[in-house]
C-alpha positions in Angstrom: 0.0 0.0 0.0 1.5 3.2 -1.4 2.7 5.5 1.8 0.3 8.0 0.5 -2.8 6.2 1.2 -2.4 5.1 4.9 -1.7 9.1 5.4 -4.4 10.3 4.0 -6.3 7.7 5.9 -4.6 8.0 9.3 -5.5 11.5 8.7 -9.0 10.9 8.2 -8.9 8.7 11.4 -8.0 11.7 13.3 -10.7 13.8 12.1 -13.3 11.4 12.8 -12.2 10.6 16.3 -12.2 14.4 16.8 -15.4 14.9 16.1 -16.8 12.4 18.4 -16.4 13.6 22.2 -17.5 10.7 23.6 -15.4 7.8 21.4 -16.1 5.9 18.5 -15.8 1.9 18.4 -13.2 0.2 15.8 -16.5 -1.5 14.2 -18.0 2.1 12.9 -14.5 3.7 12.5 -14.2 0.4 10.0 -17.4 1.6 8.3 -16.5 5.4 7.7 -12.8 4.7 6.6 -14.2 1.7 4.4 -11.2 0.0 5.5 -10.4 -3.5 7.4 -10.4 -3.9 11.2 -7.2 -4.6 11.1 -6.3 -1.4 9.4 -7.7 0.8 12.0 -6.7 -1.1 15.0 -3.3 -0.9 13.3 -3.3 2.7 12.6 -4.5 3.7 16.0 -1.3 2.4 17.5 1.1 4.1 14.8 -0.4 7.4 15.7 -0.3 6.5 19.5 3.2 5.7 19.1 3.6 8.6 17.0 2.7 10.7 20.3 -0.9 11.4 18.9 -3.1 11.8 22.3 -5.7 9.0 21.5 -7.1 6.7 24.6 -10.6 4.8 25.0 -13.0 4.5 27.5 -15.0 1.3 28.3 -18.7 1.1 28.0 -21.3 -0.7 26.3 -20.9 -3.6 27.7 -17.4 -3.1 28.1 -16.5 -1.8 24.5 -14.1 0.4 23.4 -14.6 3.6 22.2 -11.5 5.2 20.7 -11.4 9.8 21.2 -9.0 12.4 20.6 -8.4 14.8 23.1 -10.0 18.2 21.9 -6.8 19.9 23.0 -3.8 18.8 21.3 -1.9 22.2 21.9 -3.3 24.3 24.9 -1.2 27.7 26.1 -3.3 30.5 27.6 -5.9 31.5 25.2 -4.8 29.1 23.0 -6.3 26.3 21.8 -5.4 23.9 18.7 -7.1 20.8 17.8 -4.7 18.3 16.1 -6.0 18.9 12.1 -6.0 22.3 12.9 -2.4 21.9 13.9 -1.7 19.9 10.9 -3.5 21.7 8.8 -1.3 24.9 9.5 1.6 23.3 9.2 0.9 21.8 5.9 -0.5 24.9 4.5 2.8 26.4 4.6 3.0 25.5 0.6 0.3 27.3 -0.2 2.1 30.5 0.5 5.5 29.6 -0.7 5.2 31.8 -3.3 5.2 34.8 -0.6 8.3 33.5 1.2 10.8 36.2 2.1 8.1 38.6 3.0 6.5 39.3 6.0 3.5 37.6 4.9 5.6 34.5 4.8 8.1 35.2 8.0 4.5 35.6 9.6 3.9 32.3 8.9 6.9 30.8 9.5 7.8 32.3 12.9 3.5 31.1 14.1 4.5 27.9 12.8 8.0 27.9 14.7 5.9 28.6 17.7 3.7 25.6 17.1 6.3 23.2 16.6 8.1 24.2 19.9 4.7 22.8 21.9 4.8 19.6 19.6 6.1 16.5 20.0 8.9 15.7 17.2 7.3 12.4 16.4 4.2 14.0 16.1 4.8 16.4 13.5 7.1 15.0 11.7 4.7 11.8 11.5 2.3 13.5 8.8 5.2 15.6 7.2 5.1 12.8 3.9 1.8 14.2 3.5 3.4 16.5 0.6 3.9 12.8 -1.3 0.1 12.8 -1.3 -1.1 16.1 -1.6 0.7 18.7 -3.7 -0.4 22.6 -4.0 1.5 22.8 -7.7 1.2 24.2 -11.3 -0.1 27.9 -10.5 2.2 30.3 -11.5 3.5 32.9 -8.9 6.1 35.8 -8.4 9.2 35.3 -6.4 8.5 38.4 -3.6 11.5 37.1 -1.5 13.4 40.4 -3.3 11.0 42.3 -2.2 10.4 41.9 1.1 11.9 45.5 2.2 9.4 47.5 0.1 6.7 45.2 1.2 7.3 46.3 4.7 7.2 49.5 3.7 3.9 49.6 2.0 2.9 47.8 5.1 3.5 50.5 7.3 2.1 53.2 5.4 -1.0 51.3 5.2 -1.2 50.8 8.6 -0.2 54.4 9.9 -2.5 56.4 7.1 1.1 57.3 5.7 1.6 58.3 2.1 4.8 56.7 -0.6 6.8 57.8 -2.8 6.8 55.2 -5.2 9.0 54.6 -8.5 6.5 52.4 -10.9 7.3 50.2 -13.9 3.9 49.1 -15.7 4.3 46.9 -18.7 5.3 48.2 -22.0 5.0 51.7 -20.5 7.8 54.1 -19.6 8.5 53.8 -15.5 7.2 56.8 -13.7 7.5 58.4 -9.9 4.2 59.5 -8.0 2.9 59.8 -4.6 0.9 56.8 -3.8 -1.6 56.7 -0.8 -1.9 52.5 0.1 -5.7 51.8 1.1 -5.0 47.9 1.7 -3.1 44.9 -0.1 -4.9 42.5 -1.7 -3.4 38.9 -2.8 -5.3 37.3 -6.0 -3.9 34.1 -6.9 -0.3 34.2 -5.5 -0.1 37.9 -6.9 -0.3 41.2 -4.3 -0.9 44.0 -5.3 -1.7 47.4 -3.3 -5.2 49.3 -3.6 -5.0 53.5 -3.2 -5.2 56.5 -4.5 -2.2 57.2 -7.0 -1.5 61.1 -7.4 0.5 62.6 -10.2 0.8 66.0 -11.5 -3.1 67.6 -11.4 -4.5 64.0 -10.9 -5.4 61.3 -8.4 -7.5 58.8 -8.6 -7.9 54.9 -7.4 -5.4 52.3 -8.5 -4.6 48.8 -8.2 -0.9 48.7 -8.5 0.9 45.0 -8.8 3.8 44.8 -5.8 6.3 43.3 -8.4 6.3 46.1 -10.7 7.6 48.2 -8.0 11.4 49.5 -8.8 11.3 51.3 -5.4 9.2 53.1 -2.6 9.9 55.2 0.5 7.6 56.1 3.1 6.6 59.8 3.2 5.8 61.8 6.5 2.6 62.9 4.6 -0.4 61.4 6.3 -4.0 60.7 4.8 -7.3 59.4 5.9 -8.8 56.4 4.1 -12.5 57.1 3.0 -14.8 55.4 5.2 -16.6 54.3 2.3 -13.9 52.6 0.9 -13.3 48.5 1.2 -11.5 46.1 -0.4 -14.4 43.9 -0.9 -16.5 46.3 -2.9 -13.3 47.2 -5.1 -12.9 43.8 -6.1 -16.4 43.5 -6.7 -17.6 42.8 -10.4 -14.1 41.9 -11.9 -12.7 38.6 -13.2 -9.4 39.5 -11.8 -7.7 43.1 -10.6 -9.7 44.8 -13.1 -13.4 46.5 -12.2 -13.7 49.1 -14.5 -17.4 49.9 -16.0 -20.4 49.3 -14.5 -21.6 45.9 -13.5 -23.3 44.0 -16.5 -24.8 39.9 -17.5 -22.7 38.0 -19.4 -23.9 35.1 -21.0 -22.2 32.1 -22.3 -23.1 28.9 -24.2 -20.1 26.0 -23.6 -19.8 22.7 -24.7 -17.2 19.6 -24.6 -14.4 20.4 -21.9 -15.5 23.8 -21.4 -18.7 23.1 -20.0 -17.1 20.6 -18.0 -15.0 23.0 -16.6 -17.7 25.1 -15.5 -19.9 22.4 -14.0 -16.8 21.2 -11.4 -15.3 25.1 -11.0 -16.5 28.0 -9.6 -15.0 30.7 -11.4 -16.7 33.5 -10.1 -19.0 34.5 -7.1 -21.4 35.9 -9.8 -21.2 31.7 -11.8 -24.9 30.7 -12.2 -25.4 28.0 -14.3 -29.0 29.0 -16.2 -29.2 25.5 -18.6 -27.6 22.6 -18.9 -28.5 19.8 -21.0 -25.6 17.2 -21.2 -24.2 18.4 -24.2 -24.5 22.2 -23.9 -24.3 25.0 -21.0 -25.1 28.0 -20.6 -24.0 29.8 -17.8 -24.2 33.7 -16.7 -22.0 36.1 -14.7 -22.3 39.7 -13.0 -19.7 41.5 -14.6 -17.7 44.9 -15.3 -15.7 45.1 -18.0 -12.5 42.7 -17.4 -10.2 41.6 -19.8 -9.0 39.3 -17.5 -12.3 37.6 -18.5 -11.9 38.0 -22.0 -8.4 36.3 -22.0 -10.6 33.4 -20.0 -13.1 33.1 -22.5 -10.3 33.4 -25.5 -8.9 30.3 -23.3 -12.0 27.9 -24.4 -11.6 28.5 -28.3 -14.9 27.4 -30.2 -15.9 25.6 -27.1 -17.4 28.9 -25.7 -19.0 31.2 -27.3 -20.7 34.9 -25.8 -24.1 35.1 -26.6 -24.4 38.9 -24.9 -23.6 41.3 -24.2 -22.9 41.7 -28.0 -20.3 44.1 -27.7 -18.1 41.5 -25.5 -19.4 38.7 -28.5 -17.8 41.0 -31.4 -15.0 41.6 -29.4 -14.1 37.6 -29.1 -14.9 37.1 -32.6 -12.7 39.6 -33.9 -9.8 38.6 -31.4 -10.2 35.1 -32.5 -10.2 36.2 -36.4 -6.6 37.8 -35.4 -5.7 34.3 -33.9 -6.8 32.5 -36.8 -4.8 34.3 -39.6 -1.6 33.8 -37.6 -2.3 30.3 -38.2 -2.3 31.0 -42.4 -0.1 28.2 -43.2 -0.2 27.2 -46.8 0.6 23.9 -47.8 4.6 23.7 -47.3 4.1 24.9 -43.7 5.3 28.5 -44.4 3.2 31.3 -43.5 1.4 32.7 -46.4 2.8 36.4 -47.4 5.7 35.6 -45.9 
């Protein structure tokens, strides 16, 4: 049996025994795990031995009912369950892409903490888990470079304080404004920083992506954030960082994999699936105008196709026209006109 398994299992042993108080017997932990008797009985003593706090009680008519004690890790005003524990710990990879920072060193240093109060057996016990559950295959920005100008735009959204920031937007000469940072927001494993960007006669509100900073200072210049604002309703509407334009439907009709895709995903909190026969989908979203969603529709070729707005409709066709003729192969394999 591949090492994998047992942990995921062993692991799912854990949570059920946690979530009954007052025990569980082998014969319904059998049941739940869909496993053998002698699986369970022989997993309950390799997580004993690995310093997990399981014991039974005896009643019934003298049966035993296997628990977890509620309070693996216990300090003050503190109190950790063991798959909370383990789930921390193992979430570590989820934010790799943040490490360097002091999102990351946040993380690291509470997990340091945790691991001082644990036994070494115990931790280490589920720390193969990685061999059975991988967080891969999204692509993320190395911010370990960065981590001194993300401190900074930390503190000046924190103390109400205004940057100096030197900016480098793609395909765009570089530029130096005043920047006031409202809040931070992470989408996907990119940050960026939400606030009011100020240059020359202008100002208005910006999302500005962390890695496209070329430098920043912190200003003595304070500011108040409007009590309006929130980072929720900024995000609001968009597929991504963008929310320009007012909020409008958006209809789609998918087949094949696409539909598949949107029957198992949840691509957006607007995602309402309005038909579905088998071999066609339609689904609709609440929308402002994103090309982030564009480039996501673009992503489905024919198998998705925008019945309205019509604007957004001749705006895929045409794109996908573009794509086409830099396909125009003629029969040799060279590009016609070329």
């Amino acid at each position: 049996m591949a090492r994998g398994e047992s942990l995921i299992r062993q692991w799912n042993l854990l949570k059920i025994l946690q979530a009954h108080r007052y025990g569980i017997t082998v014969d319904e932990l059998v049941e739940r795990l869909e496993c053998s008797r002698r699986q369970v009985q022989r997993d309950i003593s390799v997580l004993q031995r690995a310093g997990f706090p399981i014991d039974f009680e005896e009643h019934d008519f003298n049966r035993r009912h296997w628990k977890l004690s509620p309070r693996f890790i216990e300090r003050e005003n503190l109190i950790l369950s063991v798959t909370e524990m383990l789930s921390l710990y193992l979430s570590q990879q989820l934010l790799a892409p943040l490490a360097g920072t002091q999102f990351g060193d946040g993380l690291r240093s509470a997990m340091d903490k945790i691991k001082a109060l644990l036994p070494d057996s115990s931790l280490s016990y589920f720390g193969n888990l990685g061999d059975a559950v991988l967080v891969t295959g999204s692509p993320f920005h190395d911010y370990s470079q960065q981590s001194k100008e993300i401190g900074i735009v930390n503190r000046g959204v924190s103390e109400g304080r205004a940057l100096r920031i030197w900016y480098a937007p793609p395909g765009r000469e570089s530029f130096e404004a005043l920047f006031q940072p409202y809040g931070i927001v992470l989408l996907g494993a990119a940050l960026y920083c939400v606030g009011r960007l100020i240059r020359g006669n202008s100002a208005d509100l910006r999302k500005l992506k962390v890695s496209r900073f070329t430098g920043v200072e912190l200003t003595e210049q304070k500011f108040v954030r409007p009590e309006s604002f929130s980072l929720e309703s900024c995000m609001e509407g968009g597929f991504g960082i963008y929310t320009a334009g007012r909020p409008q439907v958006v209809r789609l009709r998918l087949t094949g994999w696409a539909a598949t895709s949107i029957r198992e995903q949840q691509w957006h909190a607007s995602q309402k699936v309005v038909s579905d026969t088998g071999d066609c989908l339609v689904a609709e979203f609440r929308l402002t105008s994103s090309p982030e969603f564009r480039r996501w529709v673009l992503g489905f070729g024919r198998f998705a196709v925008v019945l309205r707005p019509r604007s957004l409709a001749a705006e895929i066709a045409e794109e996908l026209a573009a794509a086409s003729g830099a396909y125009n192969f003629d029969a040799s394999g060279a590009k016609r006109g070329e």
